[in-house]
C-alpha positions in Angstrom: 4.7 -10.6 30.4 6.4 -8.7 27.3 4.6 -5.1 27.4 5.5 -4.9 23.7 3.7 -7.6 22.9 0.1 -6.6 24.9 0.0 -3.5 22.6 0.3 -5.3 19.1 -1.2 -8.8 20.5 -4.9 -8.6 19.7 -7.7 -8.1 16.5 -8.6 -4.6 18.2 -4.9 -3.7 18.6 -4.7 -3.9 15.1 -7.7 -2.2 14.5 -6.5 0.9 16.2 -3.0 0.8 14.7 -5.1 1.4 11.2 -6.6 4.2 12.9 -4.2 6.9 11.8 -4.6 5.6 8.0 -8.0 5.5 7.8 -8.3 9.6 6.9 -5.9 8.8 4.3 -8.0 5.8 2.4 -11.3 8.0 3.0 -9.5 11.0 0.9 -8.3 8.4 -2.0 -11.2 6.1 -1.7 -13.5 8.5 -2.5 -11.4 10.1 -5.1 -11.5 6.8 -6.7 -15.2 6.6 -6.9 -15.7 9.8 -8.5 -13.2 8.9 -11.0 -14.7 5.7 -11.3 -18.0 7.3 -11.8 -17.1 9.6 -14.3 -15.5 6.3 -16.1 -19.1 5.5 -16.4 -18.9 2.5 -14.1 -21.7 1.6 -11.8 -21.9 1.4 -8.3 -21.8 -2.2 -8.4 -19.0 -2.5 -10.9 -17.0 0.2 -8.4 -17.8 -1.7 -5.0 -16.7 -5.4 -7.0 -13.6 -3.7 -8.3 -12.6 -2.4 -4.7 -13.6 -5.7 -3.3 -11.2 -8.1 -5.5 -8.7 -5.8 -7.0 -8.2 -3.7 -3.8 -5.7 -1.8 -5.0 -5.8 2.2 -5.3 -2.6 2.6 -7.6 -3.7 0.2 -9.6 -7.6 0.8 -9.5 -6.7 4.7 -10.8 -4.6 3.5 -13.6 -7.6 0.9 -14.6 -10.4 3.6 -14.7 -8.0 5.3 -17.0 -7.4 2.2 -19.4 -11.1 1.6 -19.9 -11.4 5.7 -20.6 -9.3 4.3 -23.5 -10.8 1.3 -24.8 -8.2 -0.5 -24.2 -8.1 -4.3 -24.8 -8.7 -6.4 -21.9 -5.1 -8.4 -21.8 -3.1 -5.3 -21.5 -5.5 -4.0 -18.8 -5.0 -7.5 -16.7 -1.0 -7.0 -17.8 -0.8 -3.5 -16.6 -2.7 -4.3 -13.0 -0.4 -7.1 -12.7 3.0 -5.3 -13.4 2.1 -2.6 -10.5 0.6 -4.8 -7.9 4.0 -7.3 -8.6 5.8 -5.1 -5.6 3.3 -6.5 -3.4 5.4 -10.0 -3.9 8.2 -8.5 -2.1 6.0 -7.2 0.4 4.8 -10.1 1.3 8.3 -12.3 0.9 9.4 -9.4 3.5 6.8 -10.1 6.3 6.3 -13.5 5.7 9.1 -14.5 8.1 7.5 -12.5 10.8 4.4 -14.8 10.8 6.3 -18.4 9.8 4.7 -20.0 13.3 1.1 -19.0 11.9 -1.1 -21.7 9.6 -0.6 -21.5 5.9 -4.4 -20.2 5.9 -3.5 -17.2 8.5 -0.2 -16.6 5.8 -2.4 -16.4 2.8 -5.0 -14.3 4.7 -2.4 -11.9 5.3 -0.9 -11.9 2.1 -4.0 -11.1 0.2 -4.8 -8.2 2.0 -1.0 -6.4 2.4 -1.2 -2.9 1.0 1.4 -0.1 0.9 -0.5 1.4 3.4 -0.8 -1.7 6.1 2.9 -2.7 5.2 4.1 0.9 6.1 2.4 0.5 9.5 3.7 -3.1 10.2 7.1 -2.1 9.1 7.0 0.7 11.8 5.6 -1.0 14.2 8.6 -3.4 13.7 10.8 -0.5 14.0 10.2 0.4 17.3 11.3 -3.4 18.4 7.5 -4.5 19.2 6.5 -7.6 18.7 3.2 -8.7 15.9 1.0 -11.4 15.8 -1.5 -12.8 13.1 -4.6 -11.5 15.1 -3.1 -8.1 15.3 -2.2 -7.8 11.5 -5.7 -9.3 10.9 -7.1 -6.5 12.6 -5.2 -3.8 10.5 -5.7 -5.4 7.4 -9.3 -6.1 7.7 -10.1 -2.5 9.0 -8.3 -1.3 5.8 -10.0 -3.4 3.5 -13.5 -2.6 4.7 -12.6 1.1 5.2 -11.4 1.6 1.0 -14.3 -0.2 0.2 -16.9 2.4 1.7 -14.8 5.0 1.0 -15.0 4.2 -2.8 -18.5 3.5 -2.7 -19.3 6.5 -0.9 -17.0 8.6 -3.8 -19.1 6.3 -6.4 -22.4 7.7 -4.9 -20.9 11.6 -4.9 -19.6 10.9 -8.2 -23.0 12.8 -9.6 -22.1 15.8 -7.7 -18.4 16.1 -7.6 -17.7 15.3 -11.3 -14.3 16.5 -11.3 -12.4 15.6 -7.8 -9.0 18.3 -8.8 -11.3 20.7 -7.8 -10.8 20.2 -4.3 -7.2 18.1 -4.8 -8.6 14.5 -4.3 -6.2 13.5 -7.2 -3.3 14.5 -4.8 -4.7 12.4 -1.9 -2.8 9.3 -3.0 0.4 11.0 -3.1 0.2 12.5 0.2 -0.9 9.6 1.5 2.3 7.4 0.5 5.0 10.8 1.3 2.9 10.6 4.8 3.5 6.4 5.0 7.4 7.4 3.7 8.1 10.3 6.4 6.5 7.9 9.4 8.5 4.6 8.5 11.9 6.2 7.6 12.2 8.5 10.8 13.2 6.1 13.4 15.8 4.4 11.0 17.2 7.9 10.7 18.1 8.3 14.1 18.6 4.4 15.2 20.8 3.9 11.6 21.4 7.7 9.9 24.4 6.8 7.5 23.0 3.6 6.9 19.5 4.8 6.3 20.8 7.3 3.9 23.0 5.6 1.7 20.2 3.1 1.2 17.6 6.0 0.2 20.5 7.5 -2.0 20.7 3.8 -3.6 17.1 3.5 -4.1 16.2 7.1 -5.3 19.3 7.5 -7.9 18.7 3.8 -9.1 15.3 4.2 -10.0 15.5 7.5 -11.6 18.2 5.5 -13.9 15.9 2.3 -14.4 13.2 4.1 -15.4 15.3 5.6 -18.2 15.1 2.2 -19.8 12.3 0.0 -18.0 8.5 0.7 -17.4 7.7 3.0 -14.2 6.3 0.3 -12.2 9.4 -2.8 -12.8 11.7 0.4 -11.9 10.7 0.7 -8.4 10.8 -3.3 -8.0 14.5 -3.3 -9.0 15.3 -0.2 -7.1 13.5 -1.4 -4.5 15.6 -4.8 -4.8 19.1 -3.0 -5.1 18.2 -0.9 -1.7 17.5 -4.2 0.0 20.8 -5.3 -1.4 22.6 -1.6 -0.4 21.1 -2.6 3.3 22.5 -6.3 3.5 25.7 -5.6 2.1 26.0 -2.8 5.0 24.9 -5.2 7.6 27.5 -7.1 6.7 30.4 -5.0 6.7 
């Protein structure tokens, strides 16, 4: 039997490869709440929002939006433009899953975050094999985790009504530099030059794009041009 795959094979498997993640989505989840909170939304509105938006980038920038009144379509149009990477996410990882049901694809899908992707993209990295049970199990233990972590922030929201205090508005941004340092350290010894001319692609690109484009279709074309960097040097 393939040893790789008994260690990324089953629902638990997956559960404990969220395990190192989970601190991370306590410290933005409840960040979230209080922010939420102090939006003036309820603890129902808060738990709905985590439970069909699921999406902590996006959820921060939301709070913010209704702070400002503003109208309902450019909310919907601005949650949609920074969740759009989540397409290429998901055209990335669908190939690893093509022998699952449609159902088991969609399931996936809908629950890929930053966070879980990061993880499967490592896992990947160190040539073990994946299977739909074992995503399942991330994904699922993610999902439930942000939800009672933002619930939990919603209900310490009375207490804590300004989370810079103790840096929870910096939690998100650790969280994806930690996600960042764990997935590209492996390529860098495996692949160094080729690693770091696709980061130099990526970085300088976006810093240009965002000169003239919107923050969030920056990082989707400078994330396309770093896939494109990494094909073209595959191919040479």
């Amino acid at each position: 039997m393939d040893t790789r795959l008994t260690k990324t094979a089953s629902f638990i498997d997956g559960v404990k490869a969220c395990l190192p993640t989970i601190m991370g989505y306590l410290g933005i989840g409840i960040a979230l709440g209080v922010v939420g909170k102090s939006t003036n939304l309820t603890i129902l509105q808060i738990f709905l929002m985590s439970t069909l938006v699921y999406a902590g980038s996006a959820q921060f920038i939301l709070c913010g939006l209704l702070l400002l009144n503003a109208p309902i379509l450019s909310i919907v149009f601005t949650v949609f433009l920074i969740n759009l990477r989540h397409l290429l996410m998901s055209l990335s990882v669908a190939s690893y899953f093509k022998k699952d049901s449609l159902l088991n694809g969609i399931g996936i899908g809908t629950l890929l975050t930053d966070e879980s992707y990061g993880v499967l993209m490592s896992t990947l990295a160190q040539e073990e094999n994946v299977t739909s049970r074992w995503m399942h199990g991330l994904n699922l233990t993610a999902y439930l985790v942000w939800i009672l972590s933002t619930v939990v922030g919603a209900l310490l929201g009375n207490f804590i009504p300004d989370p810079t205090i103790f840096g929870l508005d910096f939690s998100l941004t650790a969280m994806f530099l930690g996600l960042f340092l764990f997935q590209v350290t492996l390529p860098l010894v495996k692949q160094k030059v080729k690693t770091i001319k696709i980061l130099l692609v990526t970085s300088i690109s976006l810093v240009i794009l965002m000169r003239f484009f919107s923050a969030e279709m920056s990082v989707i074309f400078a994330t396309l041009l770093g896939c494109l960097t990494g094909v073209l040097i595959k191919n040479e």
